[in-house]
PQR file with spaces between the fields and no chain letter, atoms N, CA, C, O and H, PARSE charges and radii, in Angstrom:
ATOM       1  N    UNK     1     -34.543   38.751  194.568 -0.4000 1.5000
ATOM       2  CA   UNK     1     -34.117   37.600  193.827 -0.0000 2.0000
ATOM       3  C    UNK     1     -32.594   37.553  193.707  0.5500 1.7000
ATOM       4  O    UNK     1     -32.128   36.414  193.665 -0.5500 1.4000
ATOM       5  N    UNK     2     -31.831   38.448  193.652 -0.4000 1.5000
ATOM       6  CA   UNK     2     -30.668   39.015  193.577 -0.0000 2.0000
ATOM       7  C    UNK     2     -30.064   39.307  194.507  0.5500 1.7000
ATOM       8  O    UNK     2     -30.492   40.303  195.089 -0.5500 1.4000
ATOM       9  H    UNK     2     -32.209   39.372  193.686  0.4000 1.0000
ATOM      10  N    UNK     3     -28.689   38.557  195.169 -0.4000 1.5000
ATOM      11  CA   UNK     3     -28.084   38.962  196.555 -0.0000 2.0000
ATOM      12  C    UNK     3     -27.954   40.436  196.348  0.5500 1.7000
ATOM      13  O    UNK     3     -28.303   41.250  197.204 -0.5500 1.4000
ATOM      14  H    UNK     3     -28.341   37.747  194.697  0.4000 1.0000
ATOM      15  N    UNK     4     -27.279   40.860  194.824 -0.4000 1.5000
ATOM      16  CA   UNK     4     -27.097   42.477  194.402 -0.0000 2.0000
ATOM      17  C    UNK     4     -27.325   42.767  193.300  0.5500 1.7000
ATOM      18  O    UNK     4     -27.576   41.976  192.390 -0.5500 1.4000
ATOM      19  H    UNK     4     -26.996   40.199  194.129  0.4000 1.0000
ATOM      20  N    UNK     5     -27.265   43.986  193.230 -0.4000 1.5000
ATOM      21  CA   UNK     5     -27.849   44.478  191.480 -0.0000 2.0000
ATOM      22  C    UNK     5     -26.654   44.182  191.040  0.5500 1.7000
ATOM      23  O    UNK     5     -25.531   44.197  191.545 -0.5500 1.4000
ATOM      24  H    UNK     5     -27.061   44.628  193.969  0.4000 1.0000
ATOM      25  N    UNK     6     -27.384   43.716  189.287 -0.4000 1.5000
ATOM      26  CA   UNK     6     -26.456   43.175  188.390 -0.0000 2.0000
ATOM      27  C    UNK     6     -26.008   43.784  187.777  0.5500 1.7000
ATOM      28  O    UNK     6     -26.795   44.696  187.525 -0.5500 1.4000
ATOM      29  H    UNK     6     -28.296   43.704  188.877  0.4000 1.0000
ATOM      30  N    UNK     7     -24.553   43.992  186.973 -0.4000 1.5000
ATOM      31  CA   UNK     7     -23.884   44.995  186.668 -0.0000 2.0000
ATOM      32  C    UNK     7     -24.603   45.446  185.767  0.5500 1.7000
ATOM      33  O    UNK     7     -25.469   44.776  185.204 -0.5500 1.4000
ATOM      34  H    UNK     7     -23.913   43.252  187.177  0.4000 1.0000
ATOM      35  N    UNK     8     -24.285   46.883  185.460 -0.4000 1.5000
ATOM      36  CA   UNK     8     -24.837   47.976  184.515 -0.0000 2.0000
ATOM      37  C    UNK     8     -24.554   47.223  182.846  0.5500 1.7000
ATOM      38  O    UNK     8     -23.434   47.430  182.379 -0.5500 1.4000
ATOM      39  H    UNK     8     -23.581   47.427  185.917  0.4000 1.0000
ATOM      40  N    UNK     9     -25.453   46.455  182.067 -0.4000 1.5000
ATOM      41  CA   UNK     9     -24.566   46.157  180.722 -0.0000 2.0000
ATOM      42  C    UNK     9     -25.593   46.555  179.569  0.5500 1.7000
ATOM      43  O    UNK     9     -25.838   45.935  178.534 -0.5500 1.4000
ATOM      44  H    UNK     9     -26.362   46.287  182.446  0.4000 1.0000
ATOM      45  N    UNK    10     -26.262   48.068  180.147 -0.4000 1.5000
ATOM      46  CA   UNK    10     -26.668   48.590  178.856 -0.0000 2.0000
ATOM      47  C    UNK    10     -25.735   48.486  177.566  0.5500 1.7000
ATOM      48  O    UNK    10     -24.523   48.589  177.375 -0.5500 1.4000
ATOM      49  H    UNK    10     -26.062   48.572  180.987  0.4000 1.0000
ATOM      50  N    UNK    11     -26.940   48.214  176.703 -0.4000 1.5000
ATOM      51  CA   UNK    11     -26.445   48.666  175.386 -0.0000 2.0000
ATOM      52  C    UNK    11     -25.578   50.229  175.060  0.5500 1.7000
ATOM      53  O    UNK    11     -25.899   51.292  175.591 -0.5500 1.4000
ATOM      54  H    UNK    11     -27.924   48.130  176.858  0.4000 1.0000
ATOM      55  N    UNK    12     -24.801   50.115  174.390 -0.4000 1.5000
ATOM      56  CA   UNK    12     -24.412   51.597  174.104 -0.0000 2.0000
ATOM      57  C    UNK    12     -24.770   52.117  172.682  0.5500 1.7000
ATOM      58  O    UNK    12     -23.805   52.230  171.926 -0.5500 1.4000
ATOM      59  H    UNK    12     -24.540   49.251  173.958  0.4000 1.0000
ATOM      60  N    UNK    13     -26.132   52.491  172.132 -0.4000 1.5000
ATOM      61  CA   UNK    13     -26.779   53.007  170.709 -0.0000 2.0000
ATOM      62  C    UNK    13     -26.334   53.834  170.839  0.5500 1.7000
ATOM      63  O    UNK    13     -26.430   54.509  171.864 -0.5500 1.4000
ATOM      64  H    UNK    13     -26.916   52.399  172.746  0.4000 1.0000
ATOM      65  N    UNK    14     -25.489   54.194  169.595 -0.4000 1.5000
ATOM      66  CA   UNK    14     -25.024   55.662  168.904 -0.0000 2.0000
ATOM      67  C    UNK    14     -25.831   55.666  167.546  0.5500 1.7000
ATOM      68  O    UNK    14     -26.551   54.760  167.127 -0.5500 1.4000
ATOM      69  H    UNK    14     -25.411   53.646  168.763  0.4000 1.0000
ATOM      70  N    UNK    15     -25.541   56.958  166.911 -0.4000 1.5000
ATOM      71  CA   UNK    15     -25.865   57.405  165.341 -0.0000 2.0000
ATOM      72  C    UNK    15     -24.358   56.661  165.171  0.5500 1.7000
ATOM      73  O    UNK    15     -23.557   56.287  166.028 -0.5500 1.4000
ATOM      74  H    UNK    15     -24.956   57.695  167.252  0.4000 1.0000
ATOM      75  N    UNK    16     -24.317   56.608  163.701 -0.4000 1.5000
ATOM      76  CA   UNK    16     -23.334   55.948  163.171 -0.0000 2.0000
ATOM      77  C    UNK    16     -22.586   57.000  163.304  0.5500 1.7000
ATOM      78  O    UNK    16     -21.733   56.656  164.123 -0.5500 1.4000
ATOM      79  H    UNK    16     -24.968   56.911  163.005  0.4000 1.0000
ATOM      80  N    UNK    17     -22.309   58.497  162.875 -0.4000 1.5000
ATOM      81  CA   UNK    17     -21.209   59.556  162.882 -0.0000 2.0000
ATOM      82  C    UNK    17     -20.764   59.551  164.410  0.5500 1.7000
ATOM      83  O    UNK    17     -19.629   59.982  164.617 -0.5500 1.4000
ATOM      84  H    UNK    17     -23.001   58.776  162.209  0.4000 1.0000
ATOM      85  N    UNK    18     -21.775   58.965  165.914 -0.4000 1.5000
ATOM      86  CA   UNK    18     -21.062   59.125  167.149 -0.0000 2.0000
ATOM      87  C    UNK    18     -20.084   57.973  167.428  0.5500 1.7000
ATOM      88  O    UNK    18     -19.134   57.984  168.211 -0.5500 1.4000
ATOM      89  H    UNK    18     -22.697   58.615  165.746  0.4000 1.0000
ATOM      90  N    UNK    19     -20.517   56.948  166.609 -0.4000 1.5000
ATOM      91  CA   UNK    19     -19.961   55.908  166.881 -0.0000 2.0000
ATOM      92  C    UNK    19     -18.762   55.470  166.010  0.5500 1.7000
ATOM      93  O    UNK    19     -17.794   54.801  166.370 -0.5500 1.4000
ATOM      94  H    UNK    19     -21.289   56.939  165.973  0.4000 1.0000
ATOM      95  N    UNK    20     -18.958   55.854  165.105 -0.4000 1.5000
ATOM      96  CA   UNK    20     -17.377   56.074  164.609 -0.0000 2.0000
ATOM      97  C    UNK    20     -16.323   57.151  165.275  0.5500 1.7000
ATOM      98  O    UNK    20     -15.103   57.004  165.344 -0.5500 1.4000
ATOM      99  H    UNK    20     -19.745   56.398  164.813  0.4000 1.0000
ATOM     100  N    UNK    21     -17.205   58.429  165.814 -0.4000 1.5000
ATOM     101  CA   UNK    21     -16.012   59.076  166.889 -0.0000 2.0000
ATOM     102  C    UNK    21     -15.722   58.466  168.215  0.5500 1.7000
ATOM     103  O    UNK    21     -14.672   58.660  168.828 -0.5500 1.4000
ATOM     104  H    UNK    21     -18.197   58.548  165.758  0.4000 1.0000
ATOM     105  N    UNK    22     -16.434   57.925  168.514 -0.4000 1.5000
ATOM     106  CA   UNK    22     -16.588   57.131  169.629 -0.0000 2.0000
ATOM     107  C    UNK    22     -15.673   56.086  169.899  0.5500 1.7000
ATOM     108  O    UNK    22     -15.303   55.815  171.041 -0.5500 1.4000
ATOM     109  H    UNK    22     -17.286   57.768  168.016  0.4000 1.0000
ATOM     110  N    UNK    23     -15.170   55.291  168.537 -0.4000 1.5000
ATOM     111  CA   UNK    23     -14.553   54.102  168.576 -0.0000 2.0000
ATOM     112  C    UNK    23     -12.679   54.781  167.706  0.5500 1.7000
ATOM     113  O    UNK    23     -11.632   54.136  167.748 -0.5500 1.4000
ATOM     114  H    UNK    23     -15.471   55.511  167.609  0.4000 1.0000
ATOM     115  N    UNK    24     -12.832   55.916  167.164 -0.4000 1.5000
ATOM     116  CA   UNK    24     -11.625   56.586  167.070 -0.0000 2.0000
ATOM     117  C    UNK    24     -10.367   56.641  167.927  0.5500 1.7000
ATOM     118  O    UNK    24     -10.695   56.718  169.111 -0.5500 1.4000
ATOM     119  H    UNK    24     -13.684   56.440  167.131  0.4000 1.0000
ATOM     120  N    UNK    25      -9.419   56.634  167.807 -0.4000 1.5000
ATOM     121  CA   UNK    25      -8.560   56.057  168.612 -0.0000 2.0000
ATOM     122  C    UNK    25      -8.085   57.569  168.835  0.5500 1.7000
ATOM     123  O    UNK    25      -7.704   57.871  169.966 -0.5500 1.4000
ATOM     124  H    UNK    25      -9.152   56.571  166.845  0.4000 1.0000
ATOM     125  N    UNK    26      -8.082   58.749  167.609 -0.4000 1.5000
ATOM     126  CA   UNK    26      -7.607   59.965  167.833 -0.0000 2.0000
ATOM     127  C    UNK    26      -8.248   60.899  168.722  0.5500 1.7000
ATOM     128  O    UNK    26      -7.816   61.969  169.152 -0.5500 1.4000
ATOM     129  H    UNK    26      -8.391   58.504  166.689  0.4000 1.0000
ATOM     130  N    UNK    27      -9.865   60.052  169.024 -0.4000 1.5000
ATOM     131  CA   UNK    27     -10.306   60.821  169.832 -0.0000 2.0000
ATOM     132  C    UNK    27     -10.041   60.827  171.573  0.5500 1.7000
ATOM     133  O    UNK    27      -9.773   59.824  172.235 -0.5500 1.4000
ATOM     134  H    UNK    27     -10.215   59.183  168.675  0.4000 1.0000
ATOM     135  N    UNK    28     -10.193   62.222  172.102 -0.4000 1.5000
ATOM     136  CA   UNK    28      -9.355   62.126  173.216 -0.0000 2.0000
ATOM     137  C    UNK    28     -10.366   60.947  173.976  0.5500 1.7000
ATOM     138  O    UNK    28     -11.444   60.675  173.448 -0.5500 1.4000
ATOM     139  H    UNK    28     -10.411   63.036  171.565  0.4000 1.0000
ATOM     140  N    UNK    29     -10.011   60.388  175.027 -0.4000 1.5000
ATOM     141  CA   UNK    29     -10.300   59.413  175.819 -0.0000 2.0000
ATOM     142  C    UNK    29     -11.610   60.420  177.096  0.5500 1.7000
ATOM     143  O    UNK    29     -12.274   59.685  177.827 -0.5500 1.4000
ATOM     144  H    UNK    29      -9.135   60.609  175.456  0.4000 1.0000
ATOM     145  N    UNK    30     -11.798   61.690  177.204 -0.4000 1.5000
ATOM     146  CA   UNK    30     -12.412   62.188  178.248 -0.0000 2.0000
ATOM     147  C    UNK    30     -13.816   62.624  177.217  0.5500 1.7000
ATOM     148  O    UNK    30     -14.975   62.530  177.619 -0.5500 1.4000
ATOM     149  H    UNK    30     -11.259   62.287  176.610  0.4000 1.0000
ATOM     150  N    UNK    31     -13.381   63.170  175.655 -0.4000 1.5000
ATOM     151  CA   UNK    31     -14.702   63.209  175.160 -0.0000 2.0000
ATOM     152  C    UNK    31     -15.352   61.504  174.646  0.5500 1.7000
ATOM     153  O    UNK    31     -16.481   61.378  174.170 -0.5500 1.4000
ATOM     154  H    UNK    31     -12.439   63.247  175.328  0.4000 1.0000
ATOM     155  N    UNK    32     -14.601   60.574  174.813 -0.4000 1.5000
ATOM     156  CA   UNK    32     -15.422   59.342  174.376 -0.0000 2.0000
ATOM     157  C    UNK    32     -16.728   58.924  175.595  0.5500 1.7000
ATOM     158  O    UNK    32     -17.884   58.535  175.427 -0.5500 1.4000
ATOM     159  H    UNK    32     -13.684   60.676  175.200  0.4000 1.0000
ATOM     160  N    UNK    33     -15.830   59.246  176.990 -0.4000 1.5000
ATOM     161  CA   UNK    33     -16.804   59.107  178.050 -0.0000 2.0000
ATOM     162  C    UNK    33     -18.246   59.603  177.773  0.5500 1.7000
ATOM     163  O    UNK    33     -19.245   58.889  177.867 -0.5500 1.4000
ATOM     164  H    UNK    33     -14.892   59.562  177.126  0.4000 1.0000
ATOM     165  N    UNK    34     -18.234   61.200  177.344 -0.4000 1.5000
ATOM     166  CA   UNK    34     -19.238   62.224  177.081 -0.0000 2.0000
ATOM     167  C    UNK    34     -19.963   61.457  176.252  0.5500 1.7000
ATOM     168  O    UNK    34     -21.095   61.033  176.487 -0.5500 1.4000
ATOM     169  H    UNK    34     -17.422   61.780  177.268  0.4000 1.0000
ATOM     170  N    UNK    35     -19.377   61.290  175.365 -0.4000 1.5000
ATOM     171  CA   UNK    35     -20.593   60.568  174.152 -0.0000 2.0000
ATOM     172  C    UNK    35     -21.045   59.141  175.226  0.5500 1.7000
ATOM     173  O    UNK    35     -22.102   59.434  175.784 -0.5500 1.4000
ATOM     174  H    UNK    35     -18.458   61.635  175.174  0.4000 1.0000
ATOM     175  N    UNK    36     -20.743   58.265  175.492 -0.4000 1.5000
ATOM     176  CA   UNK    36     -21.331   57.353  176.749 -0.0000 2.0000
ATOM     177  C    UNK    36     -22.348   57.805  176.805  0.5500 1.7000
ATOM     178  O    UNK    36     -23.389   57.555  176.198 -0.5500 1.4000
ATOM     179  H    UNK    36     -19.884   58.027  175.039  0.4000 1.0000
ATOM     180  N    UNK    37     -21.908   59.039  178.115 -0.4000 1.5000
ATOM     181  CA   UNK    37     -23.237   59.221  179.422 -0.0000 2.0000
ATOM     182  C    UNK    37     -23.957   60.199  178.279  0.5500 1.7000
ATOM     183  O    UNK    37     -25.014   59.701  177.894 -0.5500 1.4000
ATOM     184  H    UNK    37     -21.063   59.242  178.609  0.4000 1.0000
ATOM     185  N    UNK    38     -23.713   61.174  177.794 -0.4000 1.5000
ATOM     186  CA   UNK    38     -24.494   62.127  177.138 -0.0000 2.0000
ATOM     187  C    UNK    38     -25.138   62.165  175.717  0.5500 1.7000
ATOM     188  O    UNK    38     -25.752   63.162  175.338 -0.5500 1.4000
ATOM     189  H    UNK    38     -22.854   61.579  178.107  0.4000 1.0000
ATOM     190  N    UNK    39     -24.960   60.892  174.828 -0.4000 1.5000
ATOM     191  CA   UNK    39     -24.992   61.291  173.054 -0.0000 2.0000
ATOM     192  C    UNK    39     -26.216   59.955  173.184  0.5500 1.7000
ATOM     193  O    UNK    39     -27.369   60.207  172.836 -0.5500 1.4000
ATOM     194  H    UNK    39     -24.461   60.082  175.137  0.4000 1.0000
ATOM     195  N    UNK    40     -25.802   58.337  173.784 -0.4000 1.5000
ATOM     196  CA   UNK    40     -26.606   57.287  173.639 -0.0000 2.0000
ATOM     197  C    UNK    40     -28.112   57.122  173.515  0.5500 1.7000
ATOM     198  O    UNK    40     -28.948   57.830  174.075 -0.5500 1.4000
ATOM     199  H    UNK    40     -24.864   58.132  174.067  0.4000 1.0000
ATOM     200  N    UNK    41     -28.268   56.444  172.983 -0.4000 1.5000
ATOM     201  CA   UNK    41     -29.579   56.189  173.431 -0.0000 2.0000
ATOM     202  C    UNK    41     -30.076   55.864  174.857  0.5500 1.7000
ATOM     203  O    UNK    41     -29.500   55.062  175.592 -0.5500 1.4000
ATOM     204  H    UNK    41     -27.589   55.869  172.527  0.4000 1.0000
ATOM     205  N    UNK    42     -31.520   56.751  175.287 -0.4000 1.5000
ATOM     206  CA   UNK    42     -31.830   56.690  176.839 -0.0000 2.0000
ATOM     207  C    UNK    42     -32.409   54.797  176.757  0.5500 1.7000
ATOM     208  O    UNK    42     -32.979   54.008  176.004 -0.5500 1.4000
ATOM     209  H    UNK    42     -31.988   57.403  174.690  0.4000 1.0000
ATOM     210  N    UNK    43     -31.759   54.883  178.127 -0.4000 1.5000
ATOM     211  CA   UNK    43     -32.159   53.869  178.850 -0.0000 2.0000
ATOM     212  C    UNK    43     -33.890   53.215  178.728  0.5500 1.7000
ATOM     213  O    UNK    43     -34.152   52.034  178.501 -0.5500 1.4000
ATOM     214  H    UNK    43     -31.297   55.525  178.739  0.4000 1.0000
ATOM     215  N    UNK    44     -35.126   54.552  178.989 -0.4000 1.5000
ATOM     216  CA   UNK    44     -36.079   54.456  178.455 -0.0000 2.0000
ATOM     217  C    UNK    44     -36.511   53.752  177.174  0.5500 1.7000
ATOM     218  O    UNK    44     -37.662   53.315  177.193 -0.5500 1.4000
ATOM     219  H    UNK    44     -34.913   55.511  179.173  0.4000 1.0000
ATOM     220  N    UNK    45     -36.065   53.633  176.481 -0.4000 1.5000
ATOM     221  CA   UNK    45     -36.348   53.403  175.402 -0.0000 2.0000
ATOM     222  C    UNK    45     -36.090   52.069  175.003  0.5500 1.7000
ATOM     223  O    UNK    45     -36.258   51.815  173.810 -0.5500 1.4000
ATOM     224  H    UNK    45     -35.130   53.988  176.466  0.4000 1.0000
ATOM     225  N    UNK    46     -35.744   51.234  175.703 -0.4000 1.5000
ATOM     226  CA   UNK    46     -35.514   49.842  175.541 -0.0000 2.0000
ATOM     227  C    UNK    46     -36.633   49.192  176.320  0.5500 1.7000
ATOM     228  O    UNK    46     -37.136   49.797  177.267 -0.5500 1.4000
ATOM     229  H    UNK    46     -35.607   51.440  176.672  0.4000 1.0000
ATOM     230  N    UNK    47     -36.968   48.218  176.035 -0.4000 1.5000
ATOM     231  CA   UNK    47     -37.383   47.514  176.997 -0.0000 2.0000
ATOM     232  C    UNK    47     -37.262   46.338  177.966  0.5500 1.7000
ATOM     233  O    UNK    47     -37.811   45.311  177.567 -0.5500 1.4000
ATOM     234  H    UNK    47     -36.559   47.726  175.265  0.4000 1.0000
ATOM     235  N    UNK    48     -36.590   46.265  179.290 -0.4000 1.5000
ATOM     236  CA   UNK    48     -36.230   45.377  179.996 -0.0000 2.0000
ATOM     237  C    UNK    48     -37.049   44.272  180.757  0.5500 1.7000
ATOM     238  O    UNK    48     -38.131   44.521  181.289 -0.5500 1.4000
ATOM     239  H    UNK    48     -36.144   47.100  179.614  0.4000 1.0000
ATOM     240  N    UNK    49     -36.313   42.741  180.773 -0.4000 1.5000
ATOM     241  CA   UNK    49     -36.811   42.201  181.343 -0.0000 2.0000
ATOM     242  C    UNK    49     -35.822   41.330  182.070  0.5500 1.7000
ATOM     243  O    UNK    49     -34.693   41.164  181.608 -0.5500 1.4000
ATOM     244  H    UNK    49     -35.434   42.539  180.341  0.4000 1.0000
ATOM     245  N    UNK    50     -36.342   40.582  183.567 -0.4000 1.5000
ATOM     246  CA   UNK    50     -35.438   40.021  183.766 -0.0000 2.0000
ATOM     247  C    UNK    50     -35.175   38.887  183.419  0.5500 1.7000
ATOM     248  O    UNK    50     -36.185   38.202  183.252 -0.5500 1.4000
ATOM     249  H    UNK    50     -37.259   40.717  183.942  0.4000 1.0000
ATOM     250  N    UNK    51     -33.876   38.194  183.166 -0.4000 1.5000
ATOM     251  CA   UNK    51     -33.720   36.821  182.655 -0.0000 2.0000
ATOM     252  C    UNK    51     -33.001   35.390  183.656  0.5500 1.7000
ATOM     253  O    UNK    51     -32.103   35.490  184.492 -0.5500 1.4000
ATOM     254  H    UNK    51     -33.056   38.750  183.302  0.4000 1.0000
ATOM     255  N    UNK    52     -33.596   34.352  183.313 -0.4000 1.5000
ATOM     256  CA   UNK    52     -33.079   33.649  184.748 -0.0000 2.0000
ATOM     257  C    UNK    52     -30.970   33.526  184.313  0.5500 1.7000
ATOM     258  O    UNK    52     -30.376   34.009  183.350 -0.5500 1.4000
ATOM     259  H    UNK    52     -34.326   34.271  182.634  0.4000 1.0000
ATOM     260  N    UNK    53     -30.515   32.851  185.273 -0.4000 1.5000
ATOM     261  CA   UNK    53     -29.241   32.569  185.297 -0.0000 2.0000
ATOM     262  C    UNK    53     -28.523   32.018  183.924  0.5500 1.7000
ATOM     263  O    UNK    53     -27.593   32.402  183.216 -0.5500 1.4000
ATOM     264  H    UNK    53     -30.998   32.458  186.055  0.4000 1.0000
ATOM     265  N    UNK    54     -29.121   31.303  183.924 -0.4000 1.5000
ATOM     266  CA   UNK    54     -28.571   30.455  182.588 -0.0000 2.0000
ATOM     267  C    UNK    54     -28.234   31.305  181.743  0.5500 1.7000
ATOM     268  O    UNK    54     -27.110   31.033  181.321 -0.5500 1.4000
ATOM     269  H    UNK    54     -29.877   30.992  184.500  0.4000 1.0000
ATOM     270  N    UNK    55     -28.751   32.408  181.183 -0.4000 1.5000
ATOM     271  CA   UNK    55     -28.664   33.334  180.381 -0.0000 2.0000
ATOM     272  C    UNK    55     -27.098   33.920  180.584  0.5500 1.7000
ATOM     273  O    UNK    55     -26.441   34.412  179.667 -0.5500 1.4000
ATOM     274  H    UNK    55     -29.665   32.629  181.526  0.4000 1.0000
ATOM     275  N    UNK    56     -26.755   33.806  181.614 -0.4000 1.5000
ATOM     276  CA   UNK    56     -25.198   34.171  181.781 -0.0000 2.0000
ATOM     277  C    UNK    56     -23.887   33.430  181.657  0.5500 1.7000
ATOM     278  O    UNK    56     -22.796   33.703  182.158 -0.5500 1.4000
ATOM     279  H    UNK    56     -27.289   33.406  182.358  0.4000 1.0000
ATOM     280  N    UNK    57     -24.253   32.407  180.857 -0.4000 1.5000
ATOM     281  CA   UNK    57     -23.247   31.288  180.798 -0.0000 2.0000
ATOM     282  C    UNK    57     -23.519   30.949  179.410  0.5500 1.7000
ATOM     283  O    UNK    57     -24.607   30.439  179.141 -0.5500 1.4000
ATOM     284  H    UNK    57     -25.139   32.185  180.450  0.4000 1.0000
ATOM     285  N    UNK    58     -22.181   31.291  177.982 -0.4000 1.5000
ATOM     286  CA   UNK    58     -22.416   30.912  176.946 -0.0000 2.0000
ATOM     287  C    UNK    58     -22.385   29.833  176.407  0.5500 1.7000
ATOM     288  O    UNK    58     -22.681   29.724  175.218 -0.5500 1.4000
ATOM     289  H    UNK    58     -21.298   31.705  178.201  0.4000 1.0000
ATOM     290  N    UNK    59     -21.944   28.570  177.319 -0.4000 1.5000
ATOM     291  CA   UNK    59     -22.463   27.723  176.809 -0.0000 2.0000
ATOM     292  C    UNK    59     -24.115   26.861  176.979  0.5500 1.7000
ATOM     293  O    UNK    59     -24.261   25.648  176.828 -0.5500 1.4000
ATOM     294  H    UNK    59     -21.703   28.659  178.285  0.4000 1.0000
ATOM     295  N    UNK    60     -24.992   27.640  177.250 -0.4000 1.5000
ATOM     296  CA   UNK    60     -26.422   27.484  177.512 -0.0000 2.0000
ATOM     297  C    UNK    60     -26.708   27.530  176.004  0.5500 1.7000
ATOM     298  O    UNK    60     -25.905   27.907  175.150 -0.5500 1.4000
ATOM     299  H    UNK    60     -24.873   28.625  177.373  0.4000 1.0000
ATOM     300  N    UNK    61     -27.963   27.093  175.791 -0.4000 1.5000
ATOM     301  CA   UNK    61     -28.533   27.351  174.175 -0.0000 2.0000
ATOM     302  C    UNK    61     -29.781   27.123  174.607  0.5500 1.7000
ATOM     303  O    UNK    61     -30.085   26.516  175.634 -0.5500 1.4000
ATOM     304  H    UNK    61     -28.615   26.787  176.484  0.4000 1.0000
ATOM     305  N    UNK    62     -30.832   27.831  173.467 -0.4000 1.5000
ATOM     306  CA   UNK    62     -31.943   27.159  173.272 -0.0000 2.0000
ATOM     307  C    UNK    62     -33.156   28.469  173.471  0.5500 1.7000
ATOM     308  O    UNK    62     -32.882   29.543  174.006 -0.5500 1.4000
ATOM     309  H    UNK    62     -30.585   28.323  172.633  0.4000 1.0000
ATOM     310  N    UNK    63     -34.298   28.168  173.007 -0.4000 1.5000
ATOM     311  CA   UNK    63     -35.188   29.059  172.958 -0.0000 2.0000
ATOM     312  C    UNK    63     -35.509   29.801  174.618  0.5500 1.7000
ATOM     313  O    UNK    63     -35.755   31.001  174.740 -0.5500 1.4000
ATOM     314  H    UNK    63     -34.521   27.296  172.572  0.4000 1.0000
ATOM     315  N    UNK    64     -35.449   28.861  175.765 -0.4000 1.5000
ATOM     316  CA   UNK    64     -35.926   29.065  176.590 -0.0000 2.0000
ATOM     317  C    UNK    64     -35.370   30.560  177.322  0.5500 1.7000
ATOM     318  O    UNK    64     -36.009   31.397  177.960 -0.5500 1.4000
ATOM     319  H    UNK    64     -35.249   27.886  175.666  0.4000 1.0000
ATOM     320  N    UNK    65     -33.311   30.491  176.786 -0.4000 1.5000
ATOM     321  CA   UNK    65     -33.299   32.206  176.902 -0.0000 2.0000
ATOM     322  C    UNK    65     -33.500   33.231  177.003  0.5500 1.7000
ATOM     323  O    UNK    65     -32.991   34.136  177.665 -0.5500 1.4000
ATOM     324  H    UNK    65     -32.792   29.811  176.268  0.4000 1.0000
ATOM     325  N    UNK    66     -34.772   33.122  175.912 -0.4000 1.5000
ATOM     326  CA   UNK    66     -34.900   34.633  175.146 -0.0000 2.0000
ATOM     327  C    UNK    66     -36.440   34.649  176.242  0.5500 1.7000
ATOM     328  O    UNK    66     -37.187   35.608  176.051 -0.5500 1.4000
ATOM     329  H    UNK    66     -35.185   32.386  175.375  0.4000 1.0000
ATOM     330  N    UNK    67     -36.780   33.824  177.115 -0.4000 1.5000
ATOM     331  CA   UNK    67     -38.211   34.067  177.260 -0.0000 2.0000
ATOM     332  C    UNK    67     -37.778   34.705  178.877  0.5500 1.7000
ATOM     333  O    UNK    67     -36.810   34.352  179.552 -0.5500 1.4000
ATOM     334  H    UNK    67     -36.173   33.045  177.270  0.4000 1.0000
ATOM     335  N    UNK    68     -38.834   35.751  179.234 -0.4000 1.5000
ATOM     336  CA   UNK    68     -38.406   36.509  180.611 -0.0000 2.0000
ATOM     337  C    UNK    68     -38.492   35.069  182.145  0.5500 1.7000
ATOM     338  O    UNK    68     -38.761   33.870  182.214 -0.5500 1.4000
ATOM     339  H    UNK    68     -39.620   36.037  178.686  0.4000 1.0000
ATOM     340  N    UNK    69     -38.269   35.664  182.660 -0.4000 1.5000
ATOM     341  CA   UNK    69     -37.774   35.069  183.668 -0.0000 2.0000
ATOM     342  C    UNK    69     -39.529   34.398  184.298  0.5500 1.7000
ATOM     343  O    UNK    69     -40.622   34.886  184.011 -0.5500 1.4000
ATOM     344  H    UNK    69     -38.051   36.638  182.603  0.4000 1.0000
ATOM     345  N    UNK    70     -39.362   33.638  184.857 -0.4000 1.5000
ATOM     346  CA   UNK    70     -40.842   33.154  185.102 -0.0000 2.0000
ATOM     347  C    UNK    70     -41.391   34.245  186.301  0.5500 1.7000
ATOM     348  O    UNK    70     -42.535   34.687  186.409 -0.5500 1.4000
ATOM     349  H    UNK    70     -38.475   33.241  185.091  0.4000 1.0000
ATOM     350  N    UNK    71     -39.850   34.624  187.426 -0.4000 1.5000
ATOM     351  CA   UNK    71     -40.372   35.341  188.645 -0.0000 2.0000
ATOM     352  C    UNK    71     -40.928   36.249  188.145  0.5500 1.7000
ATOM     353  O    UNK    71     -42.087   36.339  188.551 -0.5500 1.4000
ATOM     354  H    UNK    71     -38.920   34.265  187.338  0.4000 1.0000
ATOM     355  N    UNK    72     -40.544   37.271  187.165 -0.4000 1.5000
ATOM     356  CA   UNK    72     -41.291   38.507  186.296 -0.0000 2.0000
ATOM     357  C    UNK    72     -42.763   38.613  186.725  0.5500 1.7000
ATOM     358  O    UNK    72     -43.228   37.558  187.156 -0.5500 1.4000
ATOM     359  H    UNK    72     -39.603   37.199  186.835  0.4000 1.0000
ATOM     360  N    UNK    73     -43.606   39.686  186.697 -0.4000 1.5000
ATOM     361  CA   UNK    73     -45.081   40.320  186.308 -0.0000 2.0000
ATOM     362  C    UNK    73     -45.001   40.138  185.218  0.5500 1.7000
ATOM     363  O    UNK    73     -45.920   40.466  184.468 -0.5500 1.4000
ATOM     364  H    UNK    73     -43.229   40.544  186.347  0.4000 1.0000
């Protein structure tokens, strides 16, 4: 459906104590990465679906958004 995969725009879930180090400005810039790939919430744990185009353009509105893509299982 996709000429290419669409960019990576997981969510990034922290605990509130990672995410306040996380968003620290004193913290060094190589441990903020770490908390990224290593502290977040897994990927698993969400549940994905795909959504048609429109969904990528903020000026779209309306219920039909939030509903998965028709190509979907």
């Amino acid at each position: 459906m996709y000429d290419s995969e669409p960019a990576d725009r997981r969510p990034l879930v922290l605990s509130p104590e990672l995410a306040r180090e996380w968003t620290d400005s004193a913290t060094d810039p190589a441990h903020t990465a770490e908390i990224a790939r290593e502290c977040c919430t897994p990927v698993d744990a969400f549940e994905w679906y795909k959504v048609g185009k429109a969904v990528g353009n903020v000026r779209n509105q309306g219920q039909d958004l939030i509903r998965p893509d028709s190509g979907t299982a």
